[in-house]
Every structure is written in structure tokens, then in C-alpha cells.
C-alpha positions as CSV (number, residue, x, y, z in Angstrom):
1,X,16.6,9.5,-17.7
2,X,14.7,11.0,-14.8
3,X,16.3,11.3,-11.4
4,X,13.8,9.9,-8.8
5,X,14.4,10.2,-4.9
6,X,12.7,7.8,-2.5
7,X,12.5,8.7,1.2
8,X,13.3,5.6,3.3
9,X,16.2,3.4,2.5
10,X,14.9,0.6,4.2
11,X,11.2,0.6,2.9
12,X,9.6,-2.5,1.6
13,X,7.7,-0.8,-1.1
14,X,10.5,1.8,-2.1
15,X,13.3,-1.1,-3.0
16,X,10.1,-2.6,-4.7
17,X,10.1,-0.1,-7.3
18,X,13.8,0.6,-7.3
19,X,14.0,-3.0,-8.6
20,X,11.0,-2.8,-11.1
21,X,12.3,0.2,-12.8
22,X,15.9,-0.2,-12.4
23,X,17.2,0.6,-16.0
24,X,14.5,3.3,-16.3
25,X,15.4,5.5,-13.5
26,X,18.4,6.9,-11.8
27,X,16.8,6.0,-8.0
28,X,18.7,7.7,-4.9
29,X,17.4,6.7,-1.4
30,X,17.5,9.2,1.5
31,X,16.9,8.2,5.3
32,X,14.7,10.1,7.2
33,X,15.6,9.3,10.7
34,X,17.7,12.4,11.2
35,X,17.5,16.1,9.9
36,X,20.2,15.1,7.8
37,X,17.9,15.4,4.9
38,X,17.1,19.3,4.9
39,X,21.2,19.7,4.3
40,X,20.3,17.5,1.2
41,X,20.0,19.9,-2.8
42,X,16.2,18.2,-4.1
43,X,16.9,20.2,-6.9
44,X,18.7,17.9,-9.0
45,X,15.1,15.6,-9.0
46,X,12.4,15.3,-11.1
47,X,10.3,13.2,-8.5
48,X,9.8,13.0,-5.0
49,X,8.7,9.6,-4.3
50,X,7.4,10.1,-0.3
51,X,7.0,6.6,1.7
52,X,8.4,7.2,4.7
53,X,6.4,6.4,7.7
54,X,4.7,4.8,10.4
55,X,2.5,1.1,9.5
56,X,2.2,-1.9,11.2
57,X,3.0,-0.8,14.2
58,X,0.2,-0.6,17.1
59,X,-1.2,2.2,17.8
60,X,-0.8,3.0,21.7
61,X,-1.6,6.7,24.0
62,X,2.4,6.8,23.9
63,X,3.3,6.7,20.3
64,X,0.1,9.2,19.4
65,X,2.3,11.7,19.2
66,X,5.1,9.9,16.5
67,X,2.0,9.3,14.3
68,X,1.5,12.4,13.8
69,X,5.2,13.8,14.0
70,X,6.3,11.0,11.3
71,X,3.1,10.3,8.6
72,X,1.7,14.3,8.6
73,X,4.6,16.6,9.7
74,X,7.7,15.0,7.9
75,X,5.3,14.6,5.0
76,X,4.9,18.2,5.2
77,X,7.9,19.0,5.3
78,X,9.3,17.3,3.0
79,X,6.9,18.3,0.3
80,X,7.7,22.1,1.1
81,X,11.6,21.5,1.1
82,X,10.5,19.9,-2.7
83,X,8.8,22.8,-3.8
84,X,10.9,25.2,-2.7
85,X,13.9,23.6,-4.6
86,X,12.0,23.3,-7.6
87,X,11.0,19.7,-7.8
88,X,8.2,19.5,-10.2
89,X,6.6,15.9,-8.9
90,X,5.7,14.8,-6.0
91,X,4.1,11.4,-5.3
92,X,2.7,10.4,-1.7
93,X,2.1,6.7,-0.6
94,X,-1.1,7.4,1.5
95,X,-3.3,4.4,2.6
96,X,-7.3,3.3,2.3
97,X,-7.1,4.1,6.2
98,X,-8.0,7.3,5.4
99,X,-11.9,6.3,4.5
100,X,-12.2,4.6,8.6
101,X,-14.6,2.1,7.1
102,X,-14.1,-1.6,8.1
103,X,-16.3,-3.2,5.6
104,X,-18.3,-1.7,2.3
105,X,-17.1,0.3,-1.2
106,X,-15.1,3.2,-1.3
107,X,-15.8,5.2,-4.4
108,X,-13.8,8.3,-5.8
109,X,-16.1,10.5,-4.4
110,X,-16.4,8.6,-0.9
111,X,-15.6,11.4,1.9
112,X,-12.8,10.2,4.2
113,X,-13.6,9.7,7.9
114,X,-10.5,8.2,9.5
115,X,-10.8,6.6,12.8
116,X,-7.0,5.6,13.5
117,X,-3.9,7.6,14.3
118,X,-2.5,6.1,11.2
119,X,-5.4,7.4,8.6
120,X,-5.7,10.5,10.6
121,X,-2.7,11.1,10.2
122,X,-2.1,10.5,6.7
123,X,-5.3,11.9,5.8
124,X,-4.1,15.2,7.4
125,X,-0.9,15.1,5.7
126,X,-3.1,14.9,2.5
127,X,-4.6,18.2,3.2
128,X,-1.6,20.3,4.2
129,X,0.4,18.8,0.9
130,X,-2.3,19.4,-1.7
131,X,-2.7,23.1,-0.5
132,X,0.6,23.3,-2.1
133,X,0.0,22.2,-5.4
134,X,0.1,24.7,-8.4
135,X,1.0,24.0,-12.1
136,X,4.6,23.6,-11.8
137,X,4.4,21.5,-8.7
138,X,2.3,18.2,-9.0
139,X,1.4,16.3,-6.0
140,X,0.0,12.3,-6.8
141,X,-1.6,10.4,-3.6
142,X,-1.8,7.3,-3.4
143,X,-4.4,5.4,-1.0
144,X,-3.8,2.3,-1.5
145,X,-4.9,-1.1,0.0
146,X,-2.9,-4.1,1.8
147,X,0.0,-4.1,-0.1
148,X,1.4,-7.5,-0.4
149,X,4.5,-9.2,-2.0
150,X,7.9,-11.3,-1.4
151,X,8.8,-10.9,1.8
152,X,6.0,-8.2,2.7
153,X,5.2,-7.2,6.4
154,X,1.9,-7.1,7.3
155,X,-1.1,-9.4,7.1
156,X,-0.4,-11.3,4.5
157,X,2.5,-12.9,6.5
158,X,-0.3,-13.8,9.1
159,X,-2.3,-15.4,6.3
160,X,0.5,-17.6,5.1
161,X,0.7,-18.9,8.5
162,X,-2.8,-20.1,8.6
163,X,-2.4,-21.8,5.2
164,X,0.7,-23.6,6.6
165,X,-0.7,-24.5,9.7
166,X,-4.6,-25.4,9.2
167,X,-6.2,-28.2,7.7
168,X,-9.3,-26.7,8.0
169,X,-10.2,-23.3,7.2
170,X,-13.8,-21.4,6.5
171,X,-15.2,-20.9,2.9
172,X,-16.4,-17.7,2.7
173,X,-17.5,-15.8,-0.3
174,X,-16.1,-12.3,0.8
175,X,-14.6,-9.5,-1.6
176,X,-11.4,-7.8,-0.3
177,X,-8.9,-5.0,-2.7
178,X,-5.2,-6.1,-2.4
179,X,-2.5,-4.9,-4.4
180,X,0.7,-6.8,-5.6
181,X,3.9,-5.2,-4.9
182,X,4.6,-5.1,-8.8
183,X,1.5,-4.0,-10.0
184,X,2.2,-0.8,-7.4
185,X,5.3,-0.2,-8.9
186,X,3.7,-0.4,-12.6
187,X,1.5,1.9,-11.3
188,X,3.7,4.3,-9.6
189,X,6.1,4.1,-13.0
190,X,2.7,4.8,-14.5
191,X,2.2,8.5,-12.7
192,X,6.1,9.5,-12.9
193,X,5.4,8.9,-17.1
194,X,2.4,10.9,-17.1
195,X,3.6,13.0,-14.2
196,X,-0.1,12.1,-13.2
197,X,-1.5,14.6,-10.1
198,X,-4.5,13.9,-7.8
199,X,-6.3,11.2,-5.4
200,X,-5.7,7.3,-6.9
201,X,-6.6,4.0,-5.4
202,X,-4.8,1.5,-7.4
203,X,-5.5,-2.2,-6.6
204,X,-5.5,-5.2,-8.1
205,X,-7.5,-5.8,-11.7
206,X,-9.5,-8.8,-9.5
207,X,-10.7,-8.4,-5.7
208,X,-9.6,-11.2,-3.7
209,X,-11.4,-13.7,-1.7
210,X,-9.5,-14.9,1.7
211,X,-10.7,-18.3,1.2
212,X,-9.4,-18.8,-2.0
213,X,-6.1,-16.8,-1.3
214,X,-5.2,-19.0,1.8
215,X,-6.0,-21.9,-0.8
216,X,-3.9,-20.6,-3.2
217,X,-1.0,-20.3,-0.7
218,X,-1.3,-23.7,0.6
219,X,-1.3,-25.1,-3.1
220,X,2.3,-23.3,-3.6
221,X,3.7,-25.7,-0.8
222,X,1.6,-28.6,-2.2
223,X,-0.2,-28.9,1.2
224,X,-3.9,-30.0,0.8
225,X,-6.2,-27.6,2.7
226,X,-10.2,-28.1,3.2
227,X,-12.5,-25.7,2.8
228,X,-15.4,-25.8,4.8
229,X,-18.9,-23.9,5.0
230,X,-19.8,-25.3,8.1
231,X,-18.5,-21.9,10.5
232,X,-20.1,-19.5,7.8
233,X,-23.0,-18.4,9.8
234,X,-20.3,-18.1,13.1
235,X,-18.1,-16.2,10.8
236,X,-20.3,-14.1,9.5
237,X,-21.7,-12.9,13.2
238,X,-18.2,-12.3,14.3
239,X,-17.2,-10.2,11.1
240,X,-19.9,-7.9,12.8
241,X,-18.4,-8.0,16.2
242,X,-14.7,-8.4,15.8
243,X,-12.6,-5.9,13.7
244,X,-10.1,-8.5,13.8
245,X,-12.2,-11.3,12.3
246,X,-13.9,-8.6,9.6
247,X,-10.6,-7.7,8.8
248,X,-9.8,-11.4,7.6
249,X,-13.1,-12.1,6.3
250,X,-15.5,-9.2,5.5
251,X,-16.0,-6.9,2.3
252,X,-13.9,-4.0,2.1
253,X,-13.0,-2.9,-1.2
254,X,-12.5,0.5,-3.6
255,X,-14.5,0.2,-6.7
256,X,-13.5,-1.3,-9.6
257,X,-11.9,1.2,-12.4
258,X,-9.5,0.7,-15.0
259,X,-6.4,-1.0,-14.3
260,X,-3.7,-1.6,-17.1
261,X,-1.3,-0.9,-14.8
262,X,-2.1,-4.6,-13.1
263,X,1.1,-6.6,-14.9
264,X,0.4,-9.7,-12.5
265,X,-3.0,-11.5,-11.7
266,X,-3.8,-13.1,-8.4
267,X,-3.2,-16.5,-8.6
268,X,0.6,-15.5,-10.2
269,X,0.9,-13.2,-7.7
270,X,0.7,-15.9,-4.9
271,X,2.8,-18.0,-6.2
272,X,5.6,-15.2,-6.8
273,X,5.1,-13.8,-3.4
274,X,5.6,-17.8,-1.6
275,X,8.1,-18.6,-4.4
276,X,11.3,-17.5,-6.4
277,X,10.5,-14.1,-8.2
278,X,13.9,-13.9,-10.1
279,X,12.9,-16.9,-11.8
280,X,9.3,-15.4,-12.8
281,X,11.5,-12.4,-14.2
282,X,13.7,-14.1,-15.5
């Protein structure tokens, strides 16, 4: 049985896939809040799983500076104290901030222009942690997308709230890549198996459409929602000029590749995220 350590014992994701692959990993969870770590023997590993960090937070002049101490140096760090003891895997949770592009396709080979403290950030932490991959030292990153599931932080909260609370909401026909909190544990299970090493932007097998998922949400609570083409033309201008609006309703997605790892499709996904998962599992 591999022995996998996750930095952050309170991370959403982390538990996520402590949960998933319970009786296929011994899991140990370290807090990074202190230096308490570097005292810790990595040695007794086979993974480092790395996601730790700074999200969903907003970014202002005085927390610049814990961006960059958190998401690049800690990552650094961390991935050195790894080496040095002789872990042989190391997986990173990066994010599609690193690409700075509020609306299009990322591909494989799309260059990464962050525009954020939170994808510079990780993007640099990228580049220091891969200059330290050799043979016996294999480094997976993960970019992924909005990462959504039970109890998830984020915007998918924010989109519940508009299913709950609008009668009324705009039908538009946009494309968006999401990932399910299970389907990004499958996947990280996935690299640890194949002790996989590289760039990776898992998502979901289907892009989603906001429309349809704020449908689908209502439908969980049996609450009747309209949608309505009338705004399109509205929405569509302010997807231009709002990054807030776009971010809801534009096109942003990575480009579709294979994806066995995707256990759960959309429409389940909803109703496990607003419902009872132990009852899906079970």
C-alpha cells in the first residue's frame, strides 16, 4: 500500500481524495501554517500530494506578498525537502490561472501568460519545481479548472444561490470546463498508479453550459426556473466588458482529450454536489 502525504489538513480537495481512495492508500495530512513541517522524515512516502495554498481569496496590494510567499515559495520548498529525502513522486495542484485568458481554448501547447497574483504565482512555482525533476524524482502538475463538489468554496456556491433565488435567468449557449471533485480524485489516483509526470488539465468528459447547470440545480430542489433568451444580446455585450459577467457566462475551456478518469457525468454530478453523496456511494 503506498504511503501518500497531503499538505493542508484542512483542504477541500485533499479530504476529497482522502475519502475517494481511503482503503487504497495510507493518507497522512500535514499543516503547513508553521515550520513545523521541515522537522517532519518525507522519507517514509511514496507521494507528495502538494495543495496547500492561497484561492478564493481577493487579491489586494497588501496580501501580494503571501501570494507569492504561500503558492511559489512553500511550493518550492516543499518539493526540495521531498527530493532531498528521497520521495520519488511529487504531484502539484496548479490551476488554469496560469494561461491569464478570460475567454477561448487552452491547448497543450498554449503558452501561459498569467495576469493575477494567484497564476503568477503558481505558474512560477511550476518553473522552479520542474527544474528539479530527474528520473528518480517525478513531478505531475495539475492546472485544473473550477473545481466543484459537496460543500465546495468557490463559484459554484454563488451559482447555487442564483438557482435558488431567481425565477428568471438568461439562456445562453456558452461552453465552460469544470471538474467534479470525484472525477479529480480518480484522476489524481490515476497519476499516483502510473506515477504519471508532466503538465495535465483534467476536466470534466462534457463542458458545461451555465444555463443548463443553474437549471440543473434548481431541478434538485424541485424549484421551476425559466429560461429566457430575451437578455442574450445584453449578456453577450457585457461578457465583453465585465470579467465578472464573462466569468459566469463566456467560453473558457481546455480542449477536449481523453478522459476515463471522469467516474461521474454532469447532470449526476449536480445532483450529488446539492444532495446526499453517501447515498450515491452507497
Amino acid at each position: 500500500m503506498k504511503k501518500i502525504l497531503i499538505t493542508a489538513e484542512n483542504s477541500y480537495i485533499g479530504n476529497a481524495f482522502a475519502d475517494w481512495t481511503y482503503e487504497r492508500y495510507k493518507i497522512d495530512f500535514i499543516s503547513c501554517r508553521t515550520d513545523k513541517w521541515k522537522e517532519l522524515d518525507f522519507s517514509i512516502y511514496d507521494v507528495v500530494f502538494h495543495v496547500a495554498g492561497i484561492a478564493h481569496t481577493r487579491e489586494t496590494k497588501e496580501n501580494t506578498n503571501l501570494y507569492f510567499k504561500v503558492n511559489r515559495d512553500l511550493t518550492v520548498a516543499l518539493a526540495m525537502k521531498a527530493k532531498d529525502d528521497g520521495v520519488k513522486h511529487f504531484i502539484f495542484l496548479s490551476s488554469m490561472s496560469v494561461y491569464g485568458i478570460e475567454r477561448g481554448v487552452i491547448r497543450k501547447e498554449s503558452i501561459p501568460k498569467p495576469t493575477s497574483n494567484y497564476g503568477i504565482s503558481k505558474l512560477q512555482a511550476e518553473e522552479k519545481i520542474m527544474s528539479l525533476k530527474n528520473e528518480n524524482f517525478r513531478i505531475a502538475i495539475l492546472r485544473v479548472p473550477m473545481v466543484y463538489g459537496k460543500n465546495c468554496k468557490g463559484n459554484y456556491p454563488r451559482l447555487a444561490k442564483v438557482a435558488l433565488k431567481l425565477p428568471v435567468v438568461p439562456a445562453i449557449n456558452n461552453q465552460r470546463s469544470m471538474l467534479y471533485i470525484d472525477n479529480l480524485s480518480e484522476f489524481v489516483k490515476v497519476v499516483i498508479e502510473n506515477c504519471m509526470s508532466g503538465i495535465y488539465l483534467p476536466q470534466n468528459s462534457e463542458y458545461t453550459n451555465t444555463s443548463e447547470m443553474i437549471r440543473l440545480i434548481a431541478e434538485v430542489h424541485e424549484k421551476k426556473i425559466v429560461l429566457t433568451k430575451l437578455a442574450n444580446p445584453l449578456i453577450r455585450l457585457l461578457c465583453r466588458k465585465s470579467r465578472v459577467v464573462n466569468k459566469v457566462f463566456g467560453n473558457l475551456v481546455f480542449e477536449q482529450s481523453k478522459s476515463d478518469y471522469c467516474v461521474v457525468g454532469l447532470k449526476e454530478s449536480i445532483k450529488l454536489t446539492e444532495g446526499d453523496m453517501e447515498n450515491w456511494r452507497n
